[in-house]
Steps between C-alpha positions, in 0.01 A plus 500: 500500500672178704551518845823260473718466192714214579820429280567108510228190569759273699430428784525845688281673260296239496395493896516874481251510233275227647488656811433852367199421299365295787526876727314659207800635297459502151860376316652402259809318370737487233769218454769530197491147459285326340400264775409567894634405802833677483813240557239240670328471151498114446381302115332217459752291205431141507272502747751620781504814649870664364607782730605722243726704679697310752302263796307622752373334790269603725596533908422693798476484882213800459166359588307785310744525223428087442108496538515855270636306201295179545230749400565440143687146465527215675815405557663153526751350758848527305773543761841618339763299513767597223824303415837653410731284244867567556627321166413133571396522852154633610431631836149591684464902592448655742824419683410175658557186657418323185785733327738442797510101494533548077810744539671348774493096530580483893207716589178353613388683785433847558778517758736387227394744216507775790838438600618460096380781405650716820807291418519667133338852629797517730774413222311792294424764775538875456453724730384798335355345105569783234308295230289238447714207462668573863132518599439162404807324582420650866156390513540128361862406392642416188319194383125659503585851347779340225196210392187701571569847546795660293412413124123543543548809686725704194266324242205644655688873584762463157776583758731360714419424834820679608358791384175482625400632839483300766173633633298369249547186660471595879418141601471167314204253582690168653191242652618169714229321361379288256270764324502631170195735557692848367289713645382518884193672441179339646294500150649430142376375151398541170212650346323243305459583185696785504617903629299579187186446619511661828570823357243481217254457808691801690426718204164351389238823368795720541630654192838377365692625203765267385801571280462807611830716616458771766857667442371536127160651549559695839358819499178352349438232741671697796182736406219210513538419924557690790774320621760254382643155656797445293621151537790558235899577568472813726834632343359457162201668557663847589714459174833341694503884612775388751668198308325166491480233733642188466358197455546083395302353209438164410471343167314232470507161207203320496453151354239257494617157543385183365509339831254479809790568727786683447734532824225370779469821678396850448806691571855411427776696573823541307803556740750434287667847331570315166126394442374852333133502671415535865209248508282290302134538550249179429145706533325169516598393838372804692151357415623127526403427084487225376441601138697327241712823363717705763625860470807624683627846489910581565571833654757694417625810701638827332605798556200730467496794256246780411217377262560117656231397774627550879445217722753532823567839654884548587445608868879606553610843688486701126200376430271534833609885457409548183175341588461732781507825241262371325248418776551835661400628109188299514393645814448796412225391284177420700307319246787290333604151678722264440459113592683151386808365516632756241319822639661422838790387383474213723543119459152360630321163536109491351408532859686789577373635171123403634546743844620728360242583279244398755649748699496785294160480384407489896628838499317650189 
């Protein structure tokens, strides 16, 4: 008999597991992949490390969270700094000086872009948004959210921005300086050789079953642990009992290149609505290669559907409540827990990913 069957060996059920087994608990896991490491799984094809399921990169302003994962990988100093192409022009992200003196050919100064873009946020302003696009227009004016915002935004959502909410973006990132660091945490990188290996150390001399489907085999392995961490779609778990969730996939085309550098940057972004994929990938660059092959990966966003992997949770109004039923449902089971970006229906960086595990095995 297991102490812990955990459902899932990304990188929630990974830490969970790790962390278990290092308190004594005896566990296992099962992943229906064929692979570990969840969405964070990265290959080795041509000697770079491919992120097979969309990038990932590595931040956090959490001290314990960054020396916890430099347990298992050292990681090197890539600061990301992705690039949006609006047809023929490109432009630096975040929202930045760089992008200000590109869009507008009187601005220089900081004082200049300011007063632009409170120039165009005036033109634009709503008091009271109803959707997204007012959102936008009343946080930076027409110029930013019709080059950088609008066709990127109902690619990435597959609606139009006039029908999108305007919460979901409550604030846009706009920096007066000349920095194209896109995050502001304090650490950030890349795992050298790989989010493979770290959770193959994670789960070293604890037992794994690959290819191996909970949903199809659940009374027998329910039967093998005391408790479950279930790291799967919550919803899906209790049989869509109350409807399912929704959720935004991502389809991804994958090409290996016969050139050592494709588009000189890790991540471009596609703003433009008539260009079909949201970004193009180049996996080399996250580990600066310098191999003579490269492979890029163009991502595609869809409308998800049952049987299709989930990647983004839809946090509107309808959704968040039909979350809440089913996380009152899962309460009333002491030994069952959920965990992940899919069991908490919950859009989550690695390091949020990282406490939260750490957290609930401090309470176990």
């Amino acid at each position: 008999m297991y102490d812990y069957l955990i459902v899932g060996s990304g990188l929630y059920g990974a830490v969970c597991a790790h962390e278990l087994t290092n308190k004594g608990y005896h566990c296992l896991v099962v992943e229906k992949r064929s692979h570990l490491g969840g969405n964070i799984f990265t290959e080795e094809i041509e000697g770079i490390q491919v992120h097979k399921y969309g990038a990932h990169i590595f931040h956090t302003s959490n001290e314990e969270v960054w020396k916890y994962i430099n347990q298992f990988s050292k990681f090197n100093h890539y600061i990301n700094s992705p690039i949006a192409r609006y047809h023929n022009e490109c432009y630096n992200l975040p929202f930045n000086m760089n992008t200000f003196t590109k869009l507008w050919p009187d601005v220089f100064t900081p004082e200049e872009a300011r007063k632009k873009i409170e120039e165009e946020k005036k033109d634009s302003y709503i008091e009271a948004p109803s959707n997204l696009e007012e959102q936008a227009l009343s946080l930076v004016g027409k110029t930013i959210y019709e080059k950088l915002i609008k066709g990127y935004t109902e690619k990435q959502w597959g609606k139009s921005c006039k029908e999108l909410p305007a919460f979901i973006i409550k604030r846009l990132p706009v920096r007066y300086t000349f920095d194209n660091n896109y995050f502001n945490d304090i650490y950030q990188g890349i795992p050298i050789g790989g989010y493979t290996k770290i959770i193959e150390k994670m789960l070293d001399g604890i037992e794994v079953r690959v290819n191996c489907n909970f949903l199809n085999q659940r009374e027998e392995l329910s039967s093998l642990a005391k408790k479950i961490i279930y790291t799967g779609p919550i919803d899906e778990y209790y049989k869509y009992c109350f409807g399912p969730l929704e959720y935004r996939s991502i389809r991804f085309e994958t090409e290996i290149l016969n050139s050592n550098n494709y588009q000189g940057n890790a991540v471009v972004n596609y703003t433009a609505a008539n260009v079909p994929y949201t970004r193009i990938i180049e996996h080399k660059h996250f580990e600066f290669g310098t191999q003579e092959k490269t492979v890029i990966s163009k991502e595609y966003s869809s409308t998800w559907n049952l049987g299709e992997d989930p990647y983004y949770p839809v946090n509107d109004n309808h959704n968040n409540a039909l979350y809440r039923k089913y996380k009152a449902l899962s309460l009333k089971d002491k030994n069952l827990f959920f965990g992940g970006r899919l069991g908490f229906y919950k859009y989550m960086d690695m390091d949020d990913i990282i406490e939260s595990a750490l957290e609930f095995v401090r309470g176990e």
